[in-house]
BALO-538718 format. One record per residue (C-alpha): x, y, z negated. Coordinates in nm, 4 decimals. Last residue first. Layout:
BALO-538718
<<X; Y; Z>>
...
//
This chain:
BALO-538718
<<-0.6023; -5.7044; -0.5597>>
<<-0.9127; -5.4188; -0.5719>>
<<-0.9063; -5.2921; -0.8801>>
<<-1.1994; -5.4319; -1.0836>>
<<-1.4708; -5.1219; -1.2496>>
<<-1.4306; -4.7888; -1.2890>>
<<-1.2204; -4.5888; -0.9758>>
<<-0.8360; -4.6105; -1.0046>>
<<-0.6711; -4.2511; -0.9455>>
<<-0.5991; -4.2305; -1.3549>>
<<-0.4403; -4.5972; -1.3493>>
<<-0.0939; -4.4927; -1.3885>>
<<-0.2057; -4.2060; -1.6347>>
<<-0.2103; -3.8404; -1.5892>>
<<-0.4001; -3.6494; -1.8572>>
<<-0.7438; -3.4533; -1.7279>>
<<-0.6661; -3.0740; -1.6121>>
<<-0.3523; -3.1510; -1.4939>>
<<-0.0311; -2.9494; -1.6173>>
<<0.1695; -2.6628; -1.4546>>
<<0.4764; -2.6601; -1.2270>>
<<0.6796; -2.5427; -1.5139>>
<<0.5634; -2.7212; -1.8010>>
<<0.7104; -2.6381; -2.1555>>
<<0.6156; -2.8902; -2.3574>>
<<0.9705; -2.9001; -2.5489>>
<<1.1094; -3.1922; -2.4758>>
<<0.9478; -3.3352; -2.2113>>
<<0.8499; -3.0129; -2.0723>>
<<1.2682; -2.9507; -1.9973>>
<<1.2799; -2.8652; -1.6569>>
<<1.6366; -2.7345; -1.5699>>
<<1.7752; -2.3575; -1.4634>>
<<2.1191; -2.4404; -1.4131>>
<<2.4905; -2.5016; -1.5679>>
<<2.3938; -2.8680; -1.6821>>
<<2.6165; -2.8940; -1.9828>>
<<2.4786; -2.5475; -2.0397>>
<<2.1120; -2.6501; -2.0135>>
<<2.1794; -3.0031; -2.1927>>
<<2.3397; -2.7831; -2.4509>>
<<2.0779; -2.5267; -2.5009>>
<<1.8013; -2.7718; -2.5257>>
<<2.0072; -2.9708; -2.8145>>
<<2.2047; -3.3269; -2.8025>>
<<2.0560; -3.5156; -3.0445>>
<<2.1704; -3.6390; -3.4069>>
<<2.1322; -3.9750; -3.5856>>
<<2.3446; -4.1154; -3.9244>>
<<2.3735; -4.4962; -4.0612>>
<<2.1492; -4.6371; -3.8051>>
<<1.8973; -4.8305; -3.8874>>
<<1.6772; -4.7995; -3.6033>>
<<1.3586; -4.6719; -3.8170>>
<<1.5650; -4.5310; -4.0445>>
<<1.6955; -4.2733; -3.7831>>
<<1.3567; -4.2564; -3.6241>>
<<1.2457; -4.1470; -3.9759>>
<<1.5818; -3.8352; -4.0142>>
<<1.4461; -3.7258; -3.6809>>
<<1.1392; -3.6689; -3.7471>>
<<0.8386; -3.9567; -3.6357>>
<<0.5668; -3.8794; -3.4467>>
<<0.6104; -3.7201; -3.1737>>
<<1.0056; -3.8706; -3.1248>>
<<0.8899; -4.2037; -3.1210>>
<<0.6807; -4.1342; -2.7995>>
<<0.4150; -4.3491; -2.8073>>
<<0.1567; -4.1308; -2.9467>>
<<0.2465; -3.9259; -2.6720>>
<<0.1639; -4.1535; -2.3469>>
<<0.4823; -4.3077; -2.1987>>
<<0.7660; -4.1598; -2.0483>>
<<0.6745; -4.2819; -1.6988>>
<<0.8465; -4.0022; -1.4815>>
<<0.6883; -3.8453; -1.2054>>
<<0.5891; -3.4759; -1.2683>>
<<0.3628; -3.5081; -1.5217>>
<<0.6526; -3.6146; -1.8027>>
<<0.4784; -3.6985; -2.1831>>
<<0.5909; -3.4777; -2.4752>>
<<0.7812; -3.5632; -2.7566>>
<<1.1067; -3.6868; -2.6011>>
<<1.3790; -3.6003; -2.8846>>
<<1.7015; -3.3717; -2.7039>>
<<1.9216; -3.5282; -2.4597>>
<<2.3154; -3.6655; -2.5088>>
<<2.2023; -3.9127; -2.8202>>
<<2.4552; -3.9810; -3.0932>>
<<2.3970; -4.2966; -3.2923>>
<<2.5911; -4.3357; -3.5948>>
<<2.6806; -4.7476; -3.6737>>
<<2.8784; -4.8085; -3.9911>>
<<3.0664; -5.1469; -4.1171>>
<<3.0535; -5.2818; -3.6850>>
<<3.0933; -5.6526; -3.7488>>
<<2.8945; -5.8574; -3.4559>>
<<2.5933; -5.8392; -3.6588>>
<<2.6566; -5.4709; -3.6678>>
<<2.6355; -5.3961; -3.3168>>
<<2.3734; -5.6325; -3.2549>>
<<2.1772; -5.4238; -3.4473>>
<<2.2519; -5.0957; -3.3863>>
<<2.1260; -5.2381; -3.0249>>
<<1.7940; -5.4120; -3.1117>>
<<1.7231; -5.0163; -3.2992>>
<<1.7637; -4.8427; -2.9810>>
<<1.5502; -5.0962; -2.8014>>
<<1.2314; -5.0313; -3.0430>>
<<1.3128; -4.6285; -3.0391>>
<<0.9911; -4.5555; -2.8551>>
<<1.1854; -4.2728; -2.6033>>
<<1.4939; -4.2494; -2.7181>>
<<1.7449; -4.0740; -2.4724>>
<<2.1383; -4.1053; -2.2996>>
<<2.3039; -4.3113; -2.5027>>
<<2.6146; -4.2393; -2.7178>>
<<2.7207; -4.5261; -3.0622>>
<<2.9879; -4.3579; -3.2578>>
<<3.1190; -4.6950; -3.4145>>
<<3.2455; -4.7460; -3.7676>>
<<3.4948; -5.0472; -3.6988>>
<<3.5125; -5.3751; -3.8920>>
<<3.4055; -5.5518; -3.5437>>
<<3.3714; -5.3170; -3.3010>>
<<3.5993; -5.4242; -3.0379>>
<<3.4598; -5.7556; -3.0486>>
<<3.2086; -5.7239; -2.7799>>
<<2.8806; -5.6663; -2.8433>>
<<2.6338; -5.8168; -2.5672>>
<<2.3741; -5.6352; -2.3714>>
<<2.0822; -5.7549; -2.1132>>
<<2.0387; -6.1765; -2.2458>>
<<2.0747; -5.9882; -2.6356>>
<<1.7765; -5.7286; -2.5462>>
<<1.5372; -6.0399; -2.4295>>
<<1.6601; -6.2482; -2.7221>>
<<1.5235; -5.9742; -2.9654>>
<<1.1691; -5.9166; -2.7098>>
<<1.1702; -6.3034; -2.7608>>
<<1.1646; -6.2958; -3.1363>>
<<0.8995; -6.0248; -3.1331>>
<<0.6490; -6.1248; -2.9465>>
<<0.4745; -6.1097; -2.5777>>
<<0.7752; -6.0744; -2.4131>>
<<0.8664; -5.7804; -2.2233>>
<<0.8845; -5.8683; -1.8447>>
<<1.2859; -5.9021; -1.7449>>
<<1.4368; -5.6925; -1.4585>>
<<1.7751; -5.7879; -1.3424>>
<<2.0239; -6.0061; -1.6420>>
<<2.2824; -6.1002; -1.3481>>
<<2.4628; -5.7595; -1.4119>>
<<2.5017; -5.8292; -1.8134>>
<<2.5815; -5.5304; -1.9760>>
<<2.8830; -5.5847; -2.2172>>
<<2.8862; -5.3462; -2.5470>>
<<3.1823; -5.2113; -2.7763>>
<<3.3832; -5.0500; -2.4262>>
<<3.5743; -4.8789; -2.5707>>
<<3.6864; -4.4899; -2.6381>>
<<3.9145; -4.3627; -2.9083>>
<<3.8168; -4.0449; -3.1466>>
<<3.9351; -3.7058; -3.0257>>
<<3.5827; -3.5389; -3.0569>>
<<3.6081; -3.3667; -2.7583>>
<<3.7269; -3.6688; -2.5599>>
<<3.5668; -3.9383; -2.6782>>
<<3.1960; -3.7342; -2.6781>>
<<3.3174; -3.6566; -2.2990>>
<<3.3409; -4.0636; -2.2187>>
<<3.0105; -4.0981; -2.4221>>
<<2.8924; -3.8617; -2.1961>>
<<2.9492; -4.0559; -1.9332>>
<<2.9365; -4.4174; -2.0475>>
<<2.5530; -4.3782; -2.1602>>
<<2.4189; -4.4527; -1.8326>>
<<2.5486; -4.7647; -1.7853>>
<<2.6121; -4.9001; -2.0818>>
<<2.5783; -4.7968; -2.4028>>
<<2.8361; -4.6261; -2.4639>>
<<3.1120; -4.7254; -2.7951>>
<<3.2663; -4.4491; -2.9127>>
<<3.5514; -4.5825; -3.1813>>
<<3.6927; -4.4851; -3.5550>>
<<3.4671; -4.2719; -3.6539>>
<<3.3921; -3.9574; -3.8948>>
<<3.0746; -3.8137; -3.6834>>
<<3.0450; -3.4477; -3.5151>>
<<2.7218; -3.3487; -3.3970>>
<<2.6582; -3.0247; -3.2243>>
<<3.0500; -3.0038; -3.1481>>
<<3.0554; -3.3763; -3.0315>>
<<2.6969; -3.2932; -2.8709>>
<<2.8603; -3.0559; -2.6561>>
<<3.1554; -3.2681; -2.5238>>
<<2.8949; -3.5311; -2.4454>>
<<2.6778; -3.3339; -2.2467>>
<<3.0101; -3.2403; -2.0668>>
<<3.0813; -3.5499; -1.9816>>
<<2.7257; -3.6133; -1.8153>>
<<2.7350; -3.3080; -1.6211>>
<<3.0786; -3.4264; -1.4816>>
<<2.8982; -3.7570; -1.4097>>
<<2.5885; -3.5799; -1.2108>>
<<2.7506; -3.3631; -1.0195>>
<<2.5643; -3.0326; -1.0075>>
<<2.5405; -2.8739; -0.6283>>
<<2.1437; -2.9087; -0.6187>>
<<2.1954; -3.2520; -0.6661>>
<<2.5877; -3.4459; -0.6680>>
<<2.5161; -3.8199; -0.7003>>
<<2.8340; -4.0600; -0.7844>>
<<2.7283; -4.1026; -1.1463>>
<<2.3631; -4.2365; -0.9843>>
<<2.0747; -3.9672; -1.0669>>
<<1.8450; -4.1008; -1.3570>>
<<1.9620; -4.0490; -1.7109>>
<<2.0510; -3.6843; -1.8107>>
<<2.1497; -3.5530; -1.4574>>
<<1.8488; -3.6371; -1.3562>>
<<1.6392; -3.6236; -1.6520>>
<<1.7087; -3.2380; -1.6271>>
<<1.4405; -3.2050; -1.3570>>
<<1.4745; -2.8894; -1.1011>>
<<1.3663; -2.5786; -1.2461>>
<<1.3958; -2.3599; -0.9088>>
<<1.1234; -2.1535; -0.8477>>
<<1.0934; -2.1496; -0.4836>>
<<0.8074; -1.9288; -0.3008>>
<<0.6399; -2.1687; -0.1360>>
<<0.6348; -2.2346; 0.2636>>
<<1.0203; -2.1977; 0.3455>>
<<1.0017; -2.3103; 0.7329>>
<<1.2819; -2.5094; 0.7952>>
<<1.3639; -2.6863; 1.2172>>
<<1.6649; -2.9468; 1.2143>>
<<1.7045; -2.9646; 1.5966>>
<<1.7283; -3.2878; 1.7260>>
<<1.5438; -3.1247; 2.0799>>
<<1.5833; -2.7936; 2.0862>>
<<1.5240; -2.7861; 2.4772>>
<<1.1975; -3.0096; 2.4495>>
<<1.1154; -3.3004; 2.2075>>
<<1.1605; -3.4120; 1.8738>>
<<1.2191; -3.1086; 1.6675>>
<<1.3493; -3.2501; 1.3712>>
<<1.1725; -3.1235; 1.0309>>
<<1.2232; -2.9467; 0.7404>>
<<0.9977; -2.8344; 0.4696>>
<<1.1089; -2.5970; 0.2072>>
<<0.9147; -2.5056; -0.1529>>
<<1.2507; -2.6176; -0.3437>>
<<1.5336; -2.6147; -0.1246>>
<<1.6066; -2.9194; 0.0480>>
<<1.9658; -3.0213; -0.0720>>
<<2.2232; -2.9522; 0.2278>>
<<2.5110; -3.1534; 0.4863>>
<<2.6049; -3.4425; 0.3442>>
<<2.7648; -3.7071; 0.6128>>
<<2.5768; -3.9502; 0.7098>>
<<2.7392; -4.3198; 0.7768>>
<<2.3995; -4.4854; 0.6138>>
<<2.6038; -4.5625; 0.2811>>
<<2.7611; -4.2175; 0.2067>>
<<2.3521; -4.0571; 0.3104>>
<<2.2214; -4.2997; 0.0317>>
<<2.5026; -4.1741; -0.2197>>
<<2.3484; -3.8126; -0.1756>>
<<1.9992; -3.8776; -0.3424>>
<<1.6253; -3.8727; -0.2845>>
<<1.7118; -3.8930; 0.1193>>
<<1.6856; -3.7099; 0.4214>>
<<1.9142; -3.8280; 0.7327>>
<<1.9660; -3.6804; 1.0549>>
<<2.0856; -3.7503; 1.4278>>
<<2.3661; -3.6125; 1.5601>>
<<2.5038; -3.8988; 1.6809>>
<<2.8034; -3.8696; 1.3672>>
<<2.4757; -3.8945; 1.1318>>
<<2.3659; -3.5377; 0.9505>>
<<2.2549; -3.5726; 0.6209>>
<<1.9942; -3.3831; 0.4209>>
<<1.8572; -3.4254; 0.0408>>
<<1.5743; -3.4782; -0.1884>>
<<1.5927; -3.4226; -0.5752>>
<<1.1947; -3.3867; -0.7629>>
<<1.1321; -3.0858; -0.9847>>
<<1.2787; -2.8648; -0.6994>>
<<1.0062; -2.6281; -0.8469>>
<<0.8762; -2.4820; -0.5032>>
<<0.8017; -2.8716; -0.4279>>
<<1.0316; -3.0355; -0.1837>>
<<0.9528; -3.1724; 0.1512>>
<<1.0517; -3.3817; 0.4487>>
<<0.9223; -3.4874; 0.8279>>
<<1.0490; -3.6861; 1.0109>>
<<0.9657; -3.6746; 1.4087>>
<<0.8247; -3.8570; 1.7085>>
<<0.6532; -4.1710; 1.5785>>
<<0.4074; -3.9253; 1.2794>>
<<0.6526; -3.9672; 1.0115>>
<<0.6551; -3.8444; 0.6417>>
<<0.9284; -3.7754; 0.3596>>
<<0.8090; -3.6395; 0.0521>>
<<0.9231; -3.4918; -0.2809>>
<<0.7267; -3.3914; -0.5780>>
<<0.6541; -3.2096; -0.9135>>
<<0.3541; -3.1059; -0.9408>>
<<0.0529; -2.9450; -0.7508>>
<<-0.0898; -2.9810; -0.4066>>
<<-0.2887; -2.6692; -0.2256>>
<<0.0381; -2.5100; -0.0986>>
<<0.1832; -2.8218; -0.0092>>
<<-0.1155; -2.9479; 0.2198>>
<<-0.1541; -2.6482; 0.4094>>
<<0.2613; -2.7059; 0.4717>>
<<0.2004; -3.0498; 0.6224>>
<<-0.1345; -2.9266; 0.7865>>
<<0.1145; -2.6748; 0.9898>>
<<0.3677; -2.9209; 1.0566>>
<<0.1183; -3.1736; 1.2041>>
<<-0.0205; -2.9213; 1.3964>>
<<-0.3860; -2.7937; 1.3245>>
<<-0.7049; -2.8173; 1.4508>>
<<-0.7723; -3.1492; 1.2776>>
<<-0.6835; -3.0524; 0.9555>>
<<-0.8172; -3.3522; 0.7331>>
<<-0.5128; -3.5718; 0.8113>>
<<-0.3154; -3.3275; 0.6269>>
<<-0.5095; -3.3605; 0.3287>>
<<-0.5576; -3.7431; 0.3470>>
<<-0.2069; -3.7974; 0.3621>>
<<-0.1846; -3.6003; 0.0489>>
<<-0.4015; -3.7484; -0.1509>>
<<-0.2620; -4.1162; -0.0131>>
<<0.0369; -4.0348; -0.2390>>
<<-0.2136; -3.9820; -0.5362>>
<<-0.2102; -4.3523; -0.6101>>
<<-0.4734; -4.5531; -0.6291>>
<<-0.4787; -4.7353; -0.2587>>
<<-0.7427; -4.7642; 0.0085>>
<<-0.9050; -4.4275; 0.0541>>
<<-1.1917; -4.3105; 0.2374>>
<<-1.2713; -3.9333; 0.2822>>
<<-1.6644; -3.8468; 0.3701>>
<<-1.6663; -3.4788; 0.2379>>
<<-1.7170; -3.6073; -0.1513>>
<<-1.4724; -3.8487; -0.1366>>
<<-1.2004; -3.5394; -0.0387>>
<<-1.3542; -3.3279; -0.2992>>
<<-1.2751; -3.5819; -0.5500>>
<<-0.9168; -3.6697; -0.4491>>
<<-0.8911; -3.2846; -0.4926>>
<<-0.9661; -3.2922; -0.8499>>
<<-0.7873; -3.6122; -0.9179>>
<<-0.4412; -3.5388; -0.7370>>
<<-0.4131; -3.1910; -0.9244>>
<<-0.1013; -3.2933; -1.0730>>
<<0.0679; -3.4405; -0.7981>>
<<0.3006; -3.6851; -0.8917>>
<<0.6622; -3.7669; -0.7873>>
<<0.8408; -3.9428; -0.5014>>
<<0.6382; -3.9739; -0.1488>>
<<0.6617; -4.2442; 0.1375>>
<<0.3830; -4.0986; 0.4118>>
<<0.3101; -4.2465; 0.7429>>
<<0.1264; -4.1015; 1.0175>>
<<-0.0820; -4.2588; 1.3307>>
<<-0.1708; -4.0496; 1.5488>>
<<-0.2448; -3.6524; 1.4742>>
<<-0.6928; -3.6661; 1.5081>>
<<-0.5868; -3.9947; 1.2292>>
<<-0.4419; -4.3110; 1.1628>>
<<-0.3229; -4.3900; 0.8349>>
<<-0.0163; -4.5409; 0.6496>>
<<0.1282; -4.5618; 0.3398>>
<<0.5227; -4.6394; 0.3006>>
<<0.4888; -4.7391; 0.0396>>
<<0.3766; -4.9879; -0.2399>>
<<-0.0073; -4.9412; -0.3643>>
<<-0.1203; -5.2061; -0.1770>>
<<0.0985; -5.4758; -0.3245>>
<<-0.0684; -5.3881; -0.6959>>
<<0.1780; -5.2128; -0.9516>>
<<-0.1306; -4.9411; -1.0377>>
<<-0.1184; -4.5943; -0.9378>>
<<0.0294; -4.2963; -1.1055>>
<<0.3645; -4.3447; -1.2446>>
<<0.4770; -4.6648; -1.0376>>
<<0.7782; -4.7313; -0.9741>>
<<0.8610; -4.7617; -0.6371>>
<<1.1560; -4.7994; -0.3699>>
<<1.0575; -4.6276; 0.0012>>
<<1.1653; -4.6130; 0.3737>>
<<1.1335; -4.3915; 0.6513>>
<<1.1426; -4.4456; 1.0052>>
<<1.3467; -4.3076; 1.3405>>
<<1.5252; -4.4272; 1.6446>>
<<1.3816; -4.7737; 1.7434>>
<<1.5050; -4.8671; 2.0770>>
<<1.3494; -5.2337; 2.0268>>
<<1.1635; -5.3151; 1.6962>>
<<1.4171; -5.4331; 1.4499>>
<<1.1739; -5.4508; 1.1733>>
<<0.9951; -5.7448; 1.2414>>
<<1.3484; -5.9142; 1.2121>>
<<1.4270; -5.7745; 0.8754>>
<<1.0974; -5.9416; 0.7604>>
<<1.2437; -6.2906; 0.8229>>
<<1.5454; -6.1692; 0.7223>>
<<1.4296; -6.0984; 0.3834>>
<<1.3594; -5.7408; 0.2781>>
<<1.1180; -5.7515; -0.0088>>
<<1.3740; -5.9651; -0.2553>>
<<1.6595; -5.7615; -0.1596>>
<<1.4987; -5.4194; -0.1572>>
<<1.3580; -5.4982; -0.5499>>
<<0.9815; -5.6401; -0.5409>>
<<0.6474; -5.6011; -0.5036>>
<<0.5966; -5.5504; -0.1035>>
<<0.6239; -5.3489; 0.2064>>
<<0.6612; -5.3868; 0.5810>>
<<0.5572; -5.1045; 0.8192>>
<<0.5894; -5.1693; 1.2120>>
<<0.5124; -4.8415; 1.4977>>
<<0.5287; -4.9056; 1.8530>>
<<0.5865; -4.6079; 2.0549>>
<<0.7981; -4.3538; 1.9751>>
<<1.0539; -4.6152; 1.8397>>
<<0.9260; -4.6657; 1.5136>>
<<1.0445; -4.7941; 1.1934>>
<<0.8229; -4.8259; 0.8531>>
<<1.0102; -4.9104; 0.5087>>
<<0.8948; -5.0357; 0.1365>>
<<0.9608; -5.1223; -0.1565>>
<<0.8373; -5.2336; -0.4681>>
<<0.8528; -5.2609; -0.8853>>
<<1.1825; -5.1440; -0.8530>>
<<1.2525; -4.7710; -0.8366>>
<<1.5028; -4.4988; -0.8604>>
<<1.7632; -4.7582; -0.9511>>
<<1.7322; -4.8892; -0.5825>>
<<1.8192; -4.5954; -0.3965>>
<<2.1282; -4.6899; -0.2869>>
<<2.0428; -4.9928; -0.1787>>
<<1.7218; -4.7875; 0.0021>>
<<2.0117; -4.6326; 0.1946>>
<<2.1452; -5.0114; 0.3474>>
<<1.7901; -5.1255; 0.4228>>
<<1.7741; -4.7987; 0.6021>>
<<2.0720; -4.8011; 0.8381>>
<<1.9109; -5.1817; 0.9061>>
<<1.5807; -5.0930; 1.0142>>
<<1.7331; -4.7895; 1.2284>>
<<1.9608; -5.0108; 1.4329>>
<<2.0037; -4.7012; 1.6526>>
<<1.8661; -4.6048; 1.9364>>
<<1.9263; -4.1777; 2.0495>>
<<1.8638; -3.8684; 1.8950>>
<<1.8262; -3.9981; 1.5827>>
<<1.5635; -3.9343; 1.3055>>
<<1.6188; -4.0847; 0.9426>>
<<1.3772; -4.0627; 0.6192>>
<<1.4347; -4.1794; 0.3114>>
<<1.2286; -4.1634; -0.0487>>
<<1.3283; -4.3372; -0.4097>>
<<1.0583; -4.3373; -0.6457>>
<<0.8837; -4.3139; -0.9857>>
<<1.1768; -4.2628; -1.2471>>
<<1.1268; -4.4518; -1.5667>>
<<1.2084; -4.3366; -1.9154>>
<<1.3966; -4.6023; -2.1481>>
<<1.2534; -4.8120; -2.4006>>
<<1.1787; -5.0981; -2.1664>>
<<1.5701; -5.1081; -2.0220>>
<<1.5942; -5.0994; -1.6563>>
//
């Protein structure tokens, strides 16, 4: 994950089967899928009615999930848990915020794995403290928990849906009390979640399709936005997949999706991802036209609509830059000369640029200091022009609903016009892709407050930050 790009929070499954299944393992293989979602930690909690075993830590799913912990997981006749990857948005990167979270309460013990942010988290974390409420973590997933665990006289699925019509934001949720799963979607579909059905008749929710494909479930529905499911766990109906629609939807799902963070292979809310990629890039060859001789992506989520820029535009595609897949995460470097050799150990120019002038398509700027590493390297290995073609409109206002874009005044795009950012990263020419384009590239209603500040699902009273939950004073480590 590049350091100038925007940052989804999470990655959320849940599976429920009728029957024992190796449910540790079914998820380890989903939250695989999930892993570009989020990868500061992760997390998963199985349960086989009975027992109940969480284990979570910092880390991506194949540095959390060693065997050792694998085998803690495999509980006997487990049939249902959730699981969880994380980057954090609100809530420090400290082992105890990493999910699944956990509490016991007047319903048993319940855990909670949740992608998003609530925007009203503070104000209601507040009146919680203030009627006797204790909370471990600092993010605003334990908000929630907290809510439903505070109506006692109700069932679990009736203080689940209390609990969404008081919370705020863009989110969705998956949640487990030992007999069911639980999932969610705010009535803005800000945040993706989806159901699969498993060949035992068992079922699957997950952040994206491609994690259903990997546990053996087949796709069967996206939550709608405002909807919680469940599994009825017991009783005639048992395994059925129970919906009660408890907000009124109002679809405006996230653009950045399709934009940046989805997987090619996803499909949300019936929009592929890749073919809405292409045709961002068809429209921003009409919006922005460049005299080229190759479009170079920069890889990987570039490569669509660089692929459609190619195409409309009629000027060659190659592949000008080599992403290294042993790279993984790096921490930025404390100065300048290693933040350079940081950017050259991720992406290499290739020599299909050399004495070329190269249409260069990524997805988004956000601070601009990656953007410029790349023209760059482009032209020290011999590109003669570099024009940079961007398939999203300038960032210039921060994301509340889940995605770290940064506070304003370090969004390039705030700040600077376009014709400054386009000196700043030396490039010889700089366009983006506009609102109108992403929305018909997109063929939907989309959230665009990034862009334009328009915010669907409303905006906290006091401005989010990671560490906005975190009380004054040390964080407890």
């Amino acid at each position: 994950m590049r350091e100038d790009k925007p940052r989804e929070e999470c990655g959320v499954l849940g599976l429920w089967s009728p029957e024992p299944l190796p449910v540790a393992d079914l998820l380890h293989l989903g939250l695989f899928a999930l892993q570009h979602r989020g990868q500061e930690a992760a997390g998963m909690c199985v349960s086989n009615g009975q027992e109940l075993v969480i284990e979570k830590d910092l880390g991506l799913v194949a540095q959390v999930f060693d065997e050792a912990r694998m085998e803690r997981l495999r509980i006997p006749a487990a049939n249902l848990g959730i699981g969880h990857t994380r980057y954090s948005t609100t809530g420090s990167n400290l082992r105890f915020n990493a999910q699944p979270l956990s509490v016991r309460s007047s319903k048993g013990i319940l855990a909670i794995a949740h992608n998003g942010n609530f925007i009203n988290a503070l104000q209601i974390r507040q009146q919680l403290l203030e009627h006797g409420a204790v909370f471990q973590t600092t993010n605003d997933t334990e908000v929630m928990i907290n809510l439903i665990a505070r109506y006692t006289q109700l069932s679990l699925v009736e203080a689940t849906a209390r609990a969404m019509q008081e919370l705020l934001g863009g989110f969705s949720v998956v949640i487990t009390d030992r007999r069911t799963v639980l999932a969610l979607r705010d009535r803005n579909g800000v945040r993706p979640l989806v159901i699969g059905r498993l060949p035992n008749g068992g079922w699957v929710f997950a952040s994206e399709p491609p994690a259903l494909a990997l546990m053996g479930a087949a796709f069967v529905r996206d939550v709608r936005p405002g909807e919680l499911v469940w599994v009825e766990p017991a009783g005639p109906s048992r395994g059925e997949l129970r919906s009660w629609q408890v907000l009124e939807p109002r679809p405006t799902p996230c653009a950045f999706e399709w934009i940046y963070f989805a997987r090619a292979d996803a499909v949300l809310d019936g929009i592929g991802t890749h073919p809405a990629r292409v045709r961002m890039g068809e429209r921003l060859a009409q919006e922005a036209p460049a005299q080229a001789d190759v479009v170079v992506p920069v890889p990987d989520s570039g490569i669509g609509a660089a692929i459609g820029y190619a195409r409309a535009s009629g000027i060659s595609f190659d592949f000008g830059l080599h992403k290294n897949p042993y790279a993984g995460r790096t921490f930025i470097q404390p100065t300048q000369a290693m933040r350079d050799l940081k950017v050259r150990l991720k992406l290499a120019a290739t020599p299909a640029v050399a004495g070329k002038r190269v249409v260069l398509v990524d997805d988004s700027i956000v601070r601009g200091t990656t953007s410029g590493r790349i023209v760059q390297l482009l032209r020290d290995a011999g590109a003669t022009e570099v024009h940079v073609r961007i398939s999203s409109p300038p960032i210039r206002f921060p994301c509340y609903y889940g995605i770290d874009t940064a506070a304003r005044k370090e969004l390039v795009a705030a700040t600077h016009t376009i014709e400054q950012i386009r000196a700043l990263i030396g490039a010889d020419s700089l366009a983006f892709l506009s609102e109108q384009g992403v929305r018909e590239a997109i063929g939907g209603p989309v959230c665009l407050a990034c862009f334009n500040g328009q915010y669907p699902a409303g905006k906290p009273e006091e401005e989010m930050r990671k560490e906005a939950l975190e009380t004054e004073g040390a964080s407890i480590r």
